[in-house]
VOPAGU-2260 file (C-alpha; in pm, 1 decimal, decimal comma):
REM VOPAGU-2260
SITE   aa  ch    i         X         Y         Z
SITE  UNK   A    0   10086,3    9157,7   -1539,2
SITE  UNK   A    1    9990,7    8817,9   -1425,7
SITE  UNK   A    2   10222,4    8598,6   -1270,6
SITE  UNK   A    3   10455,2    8347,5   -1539,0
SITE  UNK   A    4   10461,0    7984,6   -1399,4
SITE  UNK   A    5   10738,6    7767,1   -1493,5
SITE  UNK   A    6   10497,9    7419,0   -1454,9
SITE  UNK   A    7   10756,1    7101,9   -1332,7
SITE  UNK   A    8   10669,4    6721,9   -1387,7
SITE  UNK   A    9   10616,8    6564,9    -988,3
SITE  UNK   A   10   10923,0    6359,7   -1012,8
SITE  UNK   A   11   11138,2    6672,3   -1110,3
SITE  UNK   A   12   11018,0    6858,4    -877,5
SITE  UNK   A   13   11059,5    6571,2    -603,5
SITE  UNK   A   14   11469,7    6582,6    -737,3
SITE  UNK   A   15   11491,7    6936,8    -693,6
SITE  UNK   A   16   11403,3    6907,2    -340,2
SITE  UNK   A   17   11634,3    6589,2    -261,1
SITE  UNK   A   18   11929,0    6826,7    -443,1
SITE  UNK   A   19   11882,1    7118,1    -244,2
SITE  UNK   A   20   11814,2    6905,5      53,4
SITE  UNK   A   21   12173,7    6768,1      -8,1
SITE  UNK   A   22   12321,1    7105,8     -90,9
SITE  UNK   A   23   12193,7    7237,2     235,3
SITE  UNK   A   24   12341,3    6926,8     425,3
SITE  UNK   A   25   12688,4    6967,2     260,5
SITE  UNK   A   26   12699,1    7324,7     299,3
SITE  UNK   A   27   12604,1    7302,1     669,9
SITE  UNK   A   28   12898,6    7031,9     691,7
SITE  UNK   A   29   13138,7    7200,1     549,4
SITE  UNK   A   30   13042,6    7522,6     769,7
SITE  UNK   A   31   13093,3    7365,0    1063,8
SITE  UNK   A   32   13472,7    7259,6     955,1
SITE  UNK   A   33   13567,7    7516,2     878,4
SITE  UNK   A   34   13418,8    7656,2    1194,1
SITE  UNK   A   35   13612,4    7388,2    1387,5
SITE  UNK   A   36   13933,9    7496,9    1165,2
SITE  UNK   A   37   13879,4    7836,2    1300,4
SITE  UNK   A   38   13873,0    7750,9    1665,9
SITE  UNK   A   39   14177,5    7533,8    1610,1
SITE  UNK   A   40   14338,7    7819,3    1495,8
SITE  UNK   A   41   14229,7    8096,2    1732,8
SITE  UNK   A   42   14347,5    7867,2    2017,9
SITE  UNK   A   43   14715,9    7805,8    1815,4
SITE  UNK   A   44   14748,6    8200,7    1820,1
SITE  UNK   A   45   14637,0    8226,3    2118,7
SITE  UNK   A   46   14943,4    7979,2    2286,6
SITE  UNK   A   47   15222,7    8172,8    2078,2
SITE  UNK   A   48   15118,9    8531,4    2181,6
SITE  UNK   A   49   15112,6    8407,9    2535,2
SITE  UNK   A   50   15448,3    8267,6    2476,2
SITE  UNK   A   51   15577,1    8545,6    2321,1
SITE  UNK   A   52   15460,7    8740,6    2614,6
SITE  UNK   A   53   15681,8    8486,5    2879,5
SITE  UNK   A   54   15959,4    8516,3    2641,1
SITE  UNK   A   55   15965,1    8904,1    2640,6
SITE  UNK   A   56   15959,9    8886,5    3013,1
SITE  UNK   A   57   16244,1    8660,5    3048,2
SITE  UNK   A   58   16448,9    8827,0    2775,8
SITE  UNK   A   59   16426,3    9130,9    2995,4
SITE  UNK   A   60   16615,6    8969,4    3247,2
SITE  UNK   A   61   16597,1    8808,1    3570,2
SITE  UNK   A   62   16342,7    8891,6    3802,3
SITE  UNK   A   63   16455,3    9105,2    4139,7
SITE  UNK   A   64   16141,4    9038,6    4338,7
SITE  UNK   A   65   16092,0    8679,8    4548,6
SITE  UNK   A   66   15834,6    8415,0    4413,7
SITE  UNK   A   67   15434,1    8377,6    4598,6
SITE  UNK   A   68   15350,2    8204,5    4803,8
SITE  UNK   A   69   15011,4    8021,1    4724,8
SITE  UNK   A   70   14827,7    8229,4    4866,3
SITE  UNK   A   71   14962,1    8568,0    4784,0
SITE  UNK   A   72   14959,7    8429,1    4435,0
SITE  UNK   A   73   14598,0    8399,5    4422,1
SITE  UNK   A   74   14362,6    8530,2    4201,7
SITE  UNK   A   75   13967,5    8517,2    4172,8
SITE  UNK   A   76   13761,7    8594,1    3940,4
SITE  UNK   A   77   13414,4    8675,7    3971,7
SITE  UNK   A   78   13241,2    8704,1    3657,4
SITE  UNK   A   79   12934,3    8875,5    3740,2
SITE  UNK   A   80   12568,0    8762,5    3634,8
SITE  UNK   A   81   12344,2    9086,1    3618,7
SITE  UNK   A   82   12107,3    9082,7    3838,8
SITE  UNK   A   83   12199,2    8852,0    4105,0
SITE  UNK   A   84   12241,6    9066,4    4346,0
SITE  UNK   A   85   12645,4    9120,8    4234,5
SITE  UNK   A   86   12679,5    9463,2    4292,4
SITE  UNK   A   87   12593,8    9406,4    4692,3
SITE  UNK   A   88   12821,1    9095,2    4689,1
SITE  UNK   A   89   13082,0    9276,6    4538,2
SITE  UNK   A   90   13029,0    9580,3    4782,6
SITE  UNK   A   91   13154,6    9320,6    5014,6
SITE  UNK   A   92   13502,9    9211,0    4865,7
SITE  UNK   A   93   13553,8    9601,9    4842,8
SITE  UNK   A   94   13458,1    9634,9    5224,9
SITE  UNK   A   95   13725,1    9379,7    5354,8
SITE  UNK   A   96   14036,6    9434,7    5072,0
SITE  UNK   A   97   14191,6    9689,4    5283,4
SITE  UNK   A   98   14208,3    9473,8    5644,8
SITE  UNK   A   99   14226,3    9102,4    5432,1
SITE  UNK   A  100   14502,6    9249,0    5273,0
SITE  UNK   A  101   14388,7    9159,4    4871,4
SITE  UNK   A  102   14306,5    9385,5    4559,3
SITE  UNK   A  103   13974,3    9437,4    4400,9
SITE  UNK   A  104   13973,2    9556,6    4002,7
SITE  UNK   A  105   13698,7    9586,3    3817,5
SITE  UNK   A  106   13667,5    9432,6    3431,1
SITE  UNK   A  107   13539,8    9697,6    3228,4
SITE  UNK   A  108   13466,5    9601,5    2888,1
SITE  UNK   A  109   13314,8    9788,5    2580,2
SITE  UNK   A  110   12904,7    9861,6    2598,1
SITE  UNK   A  111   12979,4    9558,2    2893,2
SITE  UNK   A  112   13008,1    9333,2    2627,9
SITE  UNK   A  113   13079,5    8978,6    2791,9
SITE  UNK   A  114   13255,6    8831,6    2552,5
SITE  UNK   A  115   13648,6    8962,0    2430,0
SITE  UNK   A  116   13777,8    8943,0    2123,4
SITE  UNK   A  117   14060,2    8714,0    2064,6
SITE  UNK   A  118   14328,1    8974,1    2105,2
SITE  UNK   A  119   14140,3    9072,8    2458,9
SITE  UNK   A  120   14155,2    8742,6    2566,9
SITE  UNK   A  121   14494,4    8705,9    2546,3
SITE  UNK   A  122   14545,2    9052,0    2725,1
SITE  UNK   A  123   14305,9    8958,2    2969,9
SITE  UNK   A  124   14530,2    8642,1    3069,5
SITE  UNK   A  125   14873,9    8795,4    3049,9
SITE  UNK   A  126   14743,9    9104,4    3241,0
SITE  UNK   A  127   14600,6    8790,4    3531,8
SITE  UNK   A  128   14884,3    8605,1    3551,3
SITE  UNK   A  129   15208,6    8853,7    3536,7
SITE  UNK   A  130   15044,2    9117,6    3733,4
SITE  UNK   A  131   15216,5    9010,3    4080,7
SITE  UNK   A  132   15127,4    9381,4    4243,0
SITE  UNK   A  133   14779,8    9297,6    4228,1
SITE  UNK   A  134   14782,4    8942,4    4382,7
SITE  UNK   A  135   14605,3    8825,8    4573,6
SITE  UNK   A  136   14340,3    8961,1    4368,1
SITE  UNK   A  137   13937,1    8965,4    4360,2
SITE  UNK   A  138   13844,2    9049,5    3987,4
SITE  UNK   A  139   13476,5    9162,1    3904,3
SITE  UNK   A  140   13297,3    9221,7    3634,2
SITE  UNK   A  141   12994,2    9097,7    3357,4
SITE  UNK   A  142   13218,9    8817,6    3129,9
SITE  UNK   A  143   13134,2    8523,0    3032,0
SITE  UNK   A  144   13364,0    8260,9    3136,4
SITE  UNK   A  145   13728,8    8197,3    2984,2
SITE  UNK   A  146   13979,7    7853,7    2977,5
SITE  UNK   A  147   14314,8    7981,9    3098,0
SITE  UNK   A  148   14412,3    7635,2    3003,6
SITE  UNK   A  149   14432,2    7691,3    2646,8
SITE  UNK   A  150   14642,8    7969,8    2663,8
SITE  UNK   A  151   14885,2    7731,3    2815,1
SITE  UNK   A  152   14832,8    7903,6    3154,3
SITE  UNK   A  153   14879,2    7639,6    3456,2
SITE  UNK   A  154   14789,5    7871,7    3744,9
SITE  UNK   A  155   14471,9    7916,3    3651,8
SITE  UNK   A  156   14239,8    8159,5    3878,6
SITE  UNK   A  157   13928,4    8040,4    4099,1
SITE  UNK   A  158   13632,5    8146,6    3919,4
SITE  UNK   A  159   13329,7    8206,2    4158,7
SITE  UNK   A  160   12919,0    8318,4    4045,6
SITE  UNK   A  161   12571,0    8379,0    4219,5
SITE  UNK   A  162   12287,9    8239,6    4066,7
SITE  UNK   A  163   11907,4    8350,1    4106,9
SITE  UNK   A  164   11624,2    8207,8    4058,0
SITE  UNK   A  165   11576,9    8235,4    3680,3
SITE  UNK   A  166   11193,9    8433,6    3676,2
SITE  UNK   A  167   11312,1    8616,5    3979,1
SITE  UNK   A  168   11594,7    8753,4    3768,2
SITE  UNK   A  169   11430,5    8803,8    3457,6
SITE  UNK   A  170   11154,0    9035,5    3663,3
SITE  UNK   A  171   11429,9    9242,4    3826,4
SITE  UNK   A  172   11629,8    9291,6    3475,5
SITE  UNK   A  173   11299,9    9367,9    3333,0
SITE  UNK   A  174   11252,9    9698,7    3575,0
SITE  UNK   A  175   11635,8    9765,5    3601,9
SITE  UNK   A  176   11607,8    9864,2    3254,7
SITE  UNK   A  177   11339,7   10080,1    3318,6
SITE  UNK   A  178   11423,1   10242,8    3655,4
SITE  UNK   A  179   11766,4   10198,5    3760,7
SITE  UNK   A  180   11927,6   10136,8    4070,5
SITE  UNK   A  181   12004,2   10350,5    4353,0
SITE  UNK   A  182   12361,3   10327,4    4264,2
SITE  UNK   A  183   12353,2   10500,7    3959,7
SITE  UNK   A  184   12016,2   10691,8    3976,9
SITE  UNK   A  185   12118,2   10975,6    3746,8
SITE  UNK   A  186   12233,5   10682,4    3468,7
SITE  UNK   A  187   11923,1   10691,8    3141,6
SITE  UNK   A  188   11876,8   10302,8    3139,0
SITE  UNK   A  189   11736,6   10163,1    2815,9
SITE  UNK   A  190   11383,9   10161,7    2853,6
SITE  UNK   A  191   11359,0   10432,5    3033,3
SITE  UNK   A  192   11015,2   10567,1    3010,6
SITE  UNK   A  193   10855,7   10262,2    2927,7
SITE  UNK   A  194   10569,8   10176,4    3223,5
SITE  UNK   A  195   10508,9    9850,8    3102,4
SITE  UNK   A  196   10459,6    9611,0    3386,9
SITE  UNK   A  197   10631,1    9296,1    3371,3
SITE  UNK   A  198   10265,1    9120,2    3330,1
SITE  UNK   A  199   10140,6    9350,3    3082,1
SITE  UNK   A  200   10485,9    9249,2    2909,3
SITE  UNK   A  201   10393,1    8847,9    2913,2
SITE  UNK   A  202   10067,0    8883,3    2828,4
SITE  UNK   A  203   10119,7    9084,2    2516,1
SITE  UNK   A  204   10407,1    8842,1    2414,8
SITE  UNK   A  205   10692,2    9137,3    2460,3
SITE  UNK   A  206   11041,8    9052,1    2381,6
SITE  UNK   A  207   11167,3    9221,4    2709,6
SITE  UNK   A  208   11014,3    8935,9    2892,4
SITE  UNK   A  209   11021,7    8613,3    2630,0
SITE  UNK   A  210   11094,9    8249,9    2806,8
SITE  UNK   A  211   11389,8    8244,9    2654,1
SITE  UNK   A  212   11543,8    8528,4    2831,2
SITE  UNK   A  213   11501,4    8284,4    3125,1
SITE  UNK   A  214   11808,0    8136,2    2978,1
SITE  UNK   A  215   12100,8    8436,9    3031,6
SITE  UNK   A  216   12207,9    8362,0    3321,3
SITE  UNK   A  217   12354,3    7994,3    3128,0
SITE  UNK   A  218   12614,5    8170,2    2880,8
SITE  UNK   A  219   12846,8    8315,0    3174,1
SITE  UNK   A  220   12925,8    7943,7    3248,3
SITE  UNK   A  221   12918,7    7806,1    2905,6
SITE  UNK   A  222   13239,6    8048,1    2810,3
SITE  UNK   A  223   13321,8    8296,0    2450,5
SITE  UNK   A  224   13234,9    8047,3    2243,0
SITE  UNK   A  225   13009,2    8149,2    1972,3
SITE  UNK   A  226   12756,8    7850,8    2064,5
SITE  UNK   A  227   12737,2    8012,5    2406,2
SITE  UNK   A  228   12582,0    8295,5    2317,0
């Protein structure tokens, strides 16, 4: 069957570009509002649950045990970049808890997803900040970076990172998900199997090692946000 052709004068076919040009633009527009809308939104929720939370605990009646002091009441978090040499640093905090006199819990989250879900934000917060057993506290774990400030939250906790060298990072990811660690040696990483060298990797254009990769270590600052990632 040959192909049908529907044939279009020039100047119609110039106006069907300009109007789908324009389409595209007011689509795109109206995307982002309502995108903006939803962030709005998430954020409102996000305020009443936490208040919620404060008013259940005051409704419950009046507290037995004595306020913090500033530093008892202190909380960091240390939201882990893989790869940058966290699991030694954290090692450490687990090495002095006992005679420093401080807590260390780990964040576990699903498939070590670093970014919650609304509702595990919230949790995440309230569990922070009412959770006077564990303070001081040194919390670890792979999450990207999260505002306690819009959850209304004015103790907020001292986040603290280690950076690498971006192409010294990407190299040791590259092989972690090949090999392992000694930590976990019995653990079937990813690529397991795979003897790919990391140069055989860029020179064949492989995704594993793509410039842009250079770039994860960025979203742990920039926060949940669905720009960030």
């Amino acid at each position: 069957m040959g192909l049908l052709r529907i044939m279009m004068p020039p100047k119609l076919q110039l106006l069907a570009v300009v109007a789908f040009a324009v389409a595209m633009l007011f689509l795109e527009n109206q995307i982002q509002k309502l995108e903006e809308s939803r962030s709005k939104l998430e954020r409102a929720i996000a305020r009443h649950e936490v208040r919620e939370i404060e008013q259940r605990h005051t409704m419950d009646g009046p507290r037995q045990d004595v306020a913090l002091d500033e530093e008892e009441d202190m909380v960091i978090i240390y939201n882990r970049v893989p790869k940058t040499a966290s699991t030694s640093f954290t090692n450490i905090a687990y090495d002095l808890c006992a005679k420093n006199k401080y807590h260390v819990l780990h964040i576990n989250t699903t498939k070590n997803n670093p970014v919650m879900s609304l509702q595990d934000q919230v949790r995440f917060v309230k569990n922070i900040t009412s959770w006077k057993e564990m303070k001081p506290g040194f919390y670890h774990g792979h999450v990207s970076y999260l505002d306690f400030a819009k959850f209304g939250v004015k103790k907020k906790p001292i986040y603290i990172n280690v950076i690498r060298d971006p192409i010294e990072r990407l190299v040791s990811y590259y092989y972690f998900l090949r090999f392992g660690d000694d930590y976990r040696p019995g653990l079937r990483r990813r690529k397991q199997g795979d003897k790919k060298t990391f140069d055989e990797c860029v020179a064949e254009g492989g995704s594993d090692c793509a410039p842009e990769k250079l770039w994860l270590q960025i979203p742990f600052f920039c926060g949940h946000s669905s720009e960030c990632w």
